[in-house]
C-alpha positions in Angstrom: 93.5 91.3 38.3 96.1 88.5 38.8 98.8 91.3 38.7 96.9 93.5 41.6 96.6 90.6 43.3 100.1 89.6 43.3 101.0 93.3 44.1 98.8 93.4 46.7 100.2 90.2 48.5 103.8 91.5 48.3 102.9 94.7 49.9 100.9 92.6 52.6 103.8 90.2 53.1 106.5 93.2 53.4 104.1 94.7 56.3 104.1 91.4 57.5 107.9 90.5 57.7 108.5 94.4 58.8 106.2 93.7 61.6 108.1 90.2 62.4 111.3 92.2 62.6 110.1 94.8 64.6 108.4 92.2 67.3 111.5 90.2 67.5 113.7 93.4 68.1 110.9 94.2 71.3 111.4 90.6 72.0 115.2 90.7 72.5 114.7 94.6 74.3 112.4 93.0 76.6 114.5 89.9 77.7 117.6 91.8 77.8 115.9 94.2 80.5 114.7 91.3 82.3 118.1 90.0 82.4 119.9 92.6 83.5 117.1 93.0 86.5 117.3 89.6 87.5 117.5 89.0 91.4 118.8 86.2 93.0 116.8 84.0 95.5 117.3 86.4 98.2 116.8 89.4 96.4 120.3 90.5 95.1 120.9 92.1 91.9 124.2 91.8 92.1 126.2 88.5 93.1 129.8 87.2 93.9 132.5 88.6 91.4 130.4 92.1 90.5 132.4 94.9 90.8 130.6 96.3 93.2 128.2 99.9 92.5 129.7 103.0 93.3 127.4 105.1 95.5 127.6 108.6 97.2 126.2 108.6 100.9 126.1 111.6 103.6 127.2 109.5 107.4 125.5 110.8 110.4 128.6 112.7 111.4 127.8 114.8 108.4 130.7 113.9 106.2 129.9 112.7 102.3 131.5 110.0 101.3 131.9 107.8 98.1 132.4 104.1 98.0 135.0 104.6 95.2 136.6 106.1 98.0 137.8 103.1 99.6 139.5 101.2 96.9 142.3 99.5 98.5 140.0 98.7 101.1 138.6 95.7 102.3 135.0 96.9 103.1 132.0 95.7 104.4 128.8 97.4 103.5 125.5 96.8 105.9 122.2 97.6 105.2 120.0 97.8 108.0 116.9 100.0 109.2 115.7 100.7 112.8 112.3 98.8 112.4 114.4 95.6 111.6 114.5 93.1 114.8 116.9 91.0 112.7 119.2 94.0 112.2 119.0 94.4 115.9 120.0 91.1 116.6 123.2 91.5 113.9 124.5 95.0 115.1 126.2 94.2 118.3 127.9 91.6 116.9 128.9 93.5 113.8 130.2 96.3 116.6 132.3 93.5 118.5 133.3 91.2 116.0 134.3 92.6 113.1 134.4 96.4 114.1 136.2 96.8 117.7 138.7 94.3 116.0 139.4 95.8 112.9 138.7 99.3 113.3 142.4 100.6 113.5 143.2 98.7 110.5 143.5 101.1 107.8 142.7 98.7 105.0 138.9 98.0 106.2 136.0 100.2 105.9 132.4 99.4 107.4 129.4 101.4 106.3 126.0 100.5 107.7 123.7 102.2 104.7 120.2 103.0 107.1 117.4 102.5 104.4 115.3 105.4 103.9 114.8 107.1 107.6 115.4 110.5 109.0 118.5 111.6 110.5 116.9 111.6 114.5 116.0 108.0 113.9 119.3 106.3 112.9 121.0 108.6 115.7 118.5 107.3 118.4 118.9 103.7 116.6 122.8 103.8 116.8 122.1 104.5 120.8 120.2 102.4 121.2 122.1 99.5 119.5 125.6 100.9 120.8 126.9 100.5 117.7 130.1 103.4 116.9 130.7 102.3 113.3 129.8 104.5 110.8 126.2 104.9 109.6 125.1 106.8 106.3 121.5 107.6 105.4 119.7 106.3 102.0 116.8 108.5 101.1 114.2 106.8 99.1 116.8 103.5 99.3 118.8 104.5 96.2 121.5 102.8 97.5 119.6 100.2 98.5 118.6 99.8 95.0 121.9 98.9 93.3 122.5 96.2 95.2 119.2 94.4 95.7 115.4 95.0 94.4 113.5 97.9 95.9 111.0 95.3 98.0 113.7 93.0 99.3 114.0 92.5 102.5 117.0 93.5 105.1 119.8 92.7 106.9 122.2 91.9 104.6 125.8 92.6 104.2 128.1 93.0 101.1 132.0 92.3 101.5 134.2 93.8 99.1 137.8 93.3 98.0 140.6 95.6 97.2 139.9 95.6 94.1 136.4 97.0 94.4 134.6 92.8 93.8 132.1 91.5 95.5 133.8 88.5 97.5 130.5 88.0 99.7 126.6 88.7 99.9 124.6 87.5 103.5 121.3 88.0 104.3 119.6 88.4 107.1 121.3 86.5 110.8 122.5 83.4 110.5 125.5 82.4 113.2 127.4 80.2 110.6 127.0 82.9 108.1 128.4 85.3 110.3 131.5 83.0 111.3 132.3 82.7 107.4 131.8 86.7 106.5 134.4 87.2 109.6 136.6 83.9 108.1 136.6 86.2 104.7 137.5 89.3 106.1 140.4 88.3 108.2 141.2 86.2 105.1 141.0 89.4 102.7 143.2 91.5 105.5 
């Protein structure tokens, strides 16, 4: 009886420790997912030294294009919508600031990425925000998706190096913001 006993606690306690192992393994799967899905403050996924996601995106012109693409570049990727008001506010200075003055420089790119909207609607929102830089469409915000979570918000604008690094992340309008993000890019040019 003693002996069955024993036996019997041995098998129990191997379950046991199996079980313990197997927990700790779902543990470490589950915090290493949450980690690598972590967003900033203002929804970024991605942050400041980040080489910085490759994506492919069809412009309005019709032309596909790759972000790989433009290494060598100092580019500047905005995302933007038409049913922003904050984006609205943004574009024209985008357009005179940083794209009238930089738009013959062959070492700068700017991409406005148009989060999830049909072709008609980010040609009648370029019109009507008189912007001439190039705009690309993101179905279902793929795009969107690599750089920041799915339900953050936007106006916000990624500057990358040369090198293909993240050197700056904005979000949303802000007129010193804006100063700096030009600051960088001159900087980086």
């Amino acid at each position: 009886m003693i002996v069955k006993t024993f036996s019997y606690f041995c098998k129990i306690n191997s379950i046991f420790i199996k079980m313990k192992k197997l927990l700790i393994c779902i543990s470490l799967l589950l915090s290493l997912n949450a980690v690598a899905q972590t967003t900033d403050d203002r929804g970024y996924l991605v942050k400041v030294g980040d080489k910085a996601p490759d994506f492919s995106i069809k412009l309005t012109s019709g032309l596909s294009i790759k972000l790989s693409d433009f290494k060598g570049k100092v580019v500047m990727l905005q995302f933007t919508a038409s049913w922003c008001g904050v984006c609205r506010k943004e574009m024209p200075f985008i357009e005179s600031d940083i794209w009238q003055k930089h738009k013959a420089n062959r070492n700068f790119a700017l991409i406005a990425i148009d989060r999830d909207e049909p072709l008609e609607t980010v040609l009648k929102f370029a019109q009507s925000t008189g912007i001439t830089y190039p705009i690309g469409l993101d179905p279902n915000a793929d795009i969107f998706a690599l750089y920041a979570d799915r339900k953050a918000g936007i106006t916000r604008n990624v500057i990358i190096d040369k090198t293909g690094k993240i050197v700056m992340l904005t979000r949303l309008y802000n007129e010193a913001e804006f100063s700096e993000m030009k600051k960088v890019i001159n900087k980086l040019l």
